[in-house]
C-alpha positions in Angstrom: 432.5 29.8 204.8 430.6 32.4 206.3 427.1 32.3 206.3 425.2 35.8 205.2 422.0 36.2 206.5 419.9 37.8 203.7 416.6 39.6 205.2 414.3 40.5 202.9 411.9 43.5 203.6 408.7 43.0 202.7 406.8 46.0 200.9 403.1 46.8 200.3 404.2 46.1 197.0 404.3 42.6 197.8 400.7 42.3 198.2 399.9 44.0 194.8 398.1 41.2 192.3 399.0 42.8 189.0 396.6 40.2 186.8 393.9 41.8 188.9 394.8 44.9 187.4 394.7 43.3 183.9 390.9 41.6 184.5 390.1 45.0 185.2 391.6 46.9 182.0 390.5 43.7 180.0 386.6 44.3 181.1 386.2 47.9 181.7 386.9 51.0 179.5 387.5 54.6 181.1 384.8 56.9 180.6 385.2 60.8 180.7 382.0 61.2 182.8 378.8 59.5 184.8 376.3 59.5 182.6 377.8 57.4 179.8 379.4 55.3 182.5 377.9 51.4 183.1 379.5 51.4 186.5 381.1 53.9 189.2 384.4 52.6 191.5 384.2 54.2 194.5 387.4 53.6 196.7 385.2 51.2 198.5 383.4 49.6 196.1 387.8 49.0 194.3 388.5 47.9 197.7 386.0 45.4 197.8 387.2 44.3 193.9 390.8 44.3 194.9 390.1 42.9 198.2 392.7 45.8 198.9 392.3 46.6 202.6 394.8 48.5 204.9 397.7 47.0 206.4 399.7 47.9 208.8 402.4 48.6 206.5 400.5 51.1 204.3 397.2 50.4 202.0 397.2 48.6 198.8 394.8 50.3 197.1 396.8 53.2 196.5 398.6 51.0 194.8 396.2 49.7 192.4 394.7 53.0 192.0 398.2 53.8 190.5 398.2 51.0 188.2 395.1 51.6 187.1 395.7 55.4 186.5 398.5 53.6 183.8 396.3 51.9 182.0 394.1 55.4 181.6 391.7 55.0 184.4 391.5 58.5 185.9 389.6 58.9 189.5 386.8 62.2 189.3 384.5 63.4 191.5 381.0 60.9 191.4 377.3 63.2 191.5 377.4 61.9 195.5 380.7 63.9 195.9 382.9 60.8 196.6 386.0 59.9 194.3 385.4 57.5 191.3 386.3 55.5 188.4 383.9 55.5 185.7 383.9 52.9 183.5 381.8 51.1 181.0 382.1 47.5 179.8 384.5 46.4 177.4 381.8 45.3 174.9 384.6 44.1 172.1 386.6 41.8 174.4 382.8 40.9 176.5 380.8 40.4 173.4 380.5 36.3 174.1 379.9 37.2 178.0 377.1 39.8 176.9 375.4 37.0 174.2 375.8 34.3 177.0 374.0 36.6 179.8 371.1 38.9 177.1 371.0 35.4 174.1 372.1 36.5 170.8 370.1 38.0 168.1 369.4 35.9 165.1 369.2 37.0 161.6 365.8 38.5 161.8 367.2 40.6 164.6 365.3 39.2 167.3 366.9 37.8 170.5 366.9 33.9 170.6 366.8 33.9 174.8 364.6 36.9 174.9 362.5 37.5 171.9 360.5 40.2 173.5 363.9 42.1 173.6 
């Protein structure tokens, strides 16, 4: 018998964590400009969400930025100039996060954690 020796090459690929990508596309809805936008992803503010630093086989955010673009997040140009993602909460799929963090309005439509709300 002769033994093969299988090496495998290891690709930036390989250090792509595609649930992240879903989290993201499960909280967070593309907008089509700033101002309606709840949030703004810079490239370091998706690194620092990714945790997608450079390595010294190429850099993983590229990557997700790919992925991301699949699921309809498009990067523009932020008011500061800088590449973005703008997004706004998933409200739908979040409603139980928002009631748990704002308290839920009751049937007199006041808020039960906040009633001056």
């Amino acid at each position: 018998m002769e033994e093969q020796n299988e090496s495998k090459s290891v690709s930036i690929s390989d250090f792509i964590i595609t649930q992240k990508v879903d989290a993201f596309h499960n909280t967070y809805v593309n907008t089509e400009d700033e101002s309606t936008a709840d949030n703004v992803f810079t490239d370091s503010k998706l690194r620092k969400y990714f945790h997608a630093y450079p390595l010294s086989m190429g850099d993983p955010l590229a990557e997700y930025i790919n992925l991301l673009g699949n699921h309809g997040f498009k990067m523009q140009t932020s008011i500061t100039g800088e590449p973005a993602i703008f997004v706004r909460l998933n409200r739908v799929k979040n409603n139980f996060a928002l009631e748990d963090a704002f308290g839920k309005e009751n049937e007199e439509g006041q808020n039960e954690r906040h009633p001056s709300l």
